[in-house]
C-alpha positions as CSV (number, residue, x, y, z in Angstrom):
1,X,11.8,17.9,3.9
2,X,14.2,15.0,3.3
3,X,13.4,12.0,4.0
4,X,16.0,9.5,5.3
5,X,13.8,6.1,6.1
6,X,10.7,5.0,5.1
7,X,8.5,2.1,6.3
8,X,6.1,0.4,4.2
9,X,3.3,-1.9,5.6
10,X,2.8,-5.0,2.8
11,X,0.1,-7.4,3.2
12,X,0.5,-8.7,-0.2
13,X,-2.4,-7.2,-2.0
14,X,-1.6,-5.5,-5.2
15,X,-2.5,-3.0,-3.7
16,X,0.4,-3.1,-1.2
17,X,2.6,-3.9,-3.8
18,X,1.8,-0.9,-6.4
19,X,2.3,1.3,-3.4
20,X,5.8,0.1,-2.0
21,X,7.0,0.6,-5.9
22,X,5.2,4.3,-6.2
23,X,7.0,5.5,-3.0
24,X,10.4,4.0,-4.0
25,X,10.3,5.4,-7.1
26,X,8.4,8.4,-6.8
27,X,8.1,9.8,-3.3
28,X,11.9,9.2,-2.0
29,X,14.2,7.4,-4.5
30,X,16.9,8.3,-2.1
31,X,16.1,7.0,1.2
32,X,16.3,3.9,3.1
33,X,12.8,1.8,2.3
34,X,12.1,-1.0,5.5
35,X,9.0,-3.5,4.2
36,X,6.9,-4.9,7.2
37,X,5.1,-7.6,7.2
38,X,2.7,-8.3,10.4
39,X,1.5,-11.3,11.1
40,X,-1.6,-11.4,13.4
41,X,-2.5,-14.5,15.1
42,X,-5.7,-14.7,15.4
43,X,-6.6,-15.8,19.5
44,X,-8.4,-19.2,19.8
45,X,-12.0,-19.0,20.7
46,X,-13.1,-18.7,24.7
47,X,-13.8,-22.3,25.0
48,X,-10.6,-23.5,23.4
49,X,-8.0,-21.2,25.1
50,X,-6.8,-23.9,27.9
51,X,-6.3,-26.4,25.3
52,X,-5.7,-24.6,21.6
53,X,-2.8,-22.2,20.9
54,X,-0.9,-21.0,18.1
55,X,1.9,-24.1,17.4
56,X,5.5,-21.9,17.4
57,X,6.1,-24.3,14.0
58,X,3.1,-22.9,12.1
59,X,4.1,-19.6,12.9
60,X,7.7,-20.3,11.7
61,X,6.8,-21.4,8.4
62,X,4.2,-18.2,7.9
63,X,7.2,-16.0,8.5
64,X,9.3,-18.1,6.1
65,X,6.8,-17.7,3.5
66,X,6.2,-14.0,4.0
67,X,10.8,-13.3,4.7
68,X,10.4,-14.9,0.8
69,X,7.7,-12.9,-0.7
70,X,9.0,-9.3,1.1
71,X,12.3,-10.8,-0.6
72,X,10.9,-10.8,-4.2
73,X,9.2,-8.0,-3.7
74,X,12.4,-6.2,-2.8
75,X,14.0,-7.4,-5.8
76,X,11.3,-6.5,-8.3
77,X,11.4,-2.8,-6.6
78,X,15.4,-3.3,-8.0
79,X,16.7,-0.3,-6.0
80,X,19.6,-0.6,-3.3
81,X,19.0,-2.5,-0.2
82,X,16.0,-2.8,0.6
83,X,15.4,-3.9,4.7
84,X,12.2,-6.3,5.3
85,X,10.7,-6.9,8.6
86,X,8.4,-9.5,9.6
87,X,6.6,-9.3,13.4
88,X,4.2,-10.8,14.8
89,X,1.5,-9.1,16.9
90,X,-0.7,-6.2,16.2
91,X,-0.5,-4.9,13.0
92,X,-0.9,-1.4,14.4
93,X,0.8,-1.7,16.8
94,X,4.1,-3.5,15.1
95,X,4.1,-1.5,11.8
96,X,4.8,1.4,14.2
């Protein structure tokens, strides 16, 4: 079986990290790695729904600061280009 693309979930445990460079590596040096990154906004309580939500800016600066890490990340895997994702919503739901 050959293996053209390959997604890879991060959430920035070492965990996550050891795997995204054992699967580049190991598993398919030759195909085309995509890193995802989910962030899940977490919905406000009942009683603070009509007046809390997520502010657009916060969520800007999270992806920012995850764009950077999937980009170092990518680097330290040093192989070809290396496409990184990051969504917001279900992780499930947006890794697939």
């Amino acid at each position: 079986m050959k293996l053209e693309r390959i997604v890879i979930a991060i959430d920035f445990s070492d965990r996550s990290f050891a795997a995204a460079q054992w699967v580049t590596r190991h598993f398919a040096p030759k195909a085309e790695i995509v890193l995802v990154h989910v962030l899940e906004i977490a919905p406000p309580p009942r009683f603070l729904r009509t007046r809390a939500s997520a502010p657009e800016g916060d969520i800007e600066t999270c992806r920012a600061v995850a764009r950077a890490q999937l980009h170092q990340l990518g680097a330290h895997i040093g192989r070809g280009p290396i496409a990184k994702e990051v969504r917001v919503g279900r992780t499930h739901e947006e890794v697939l």
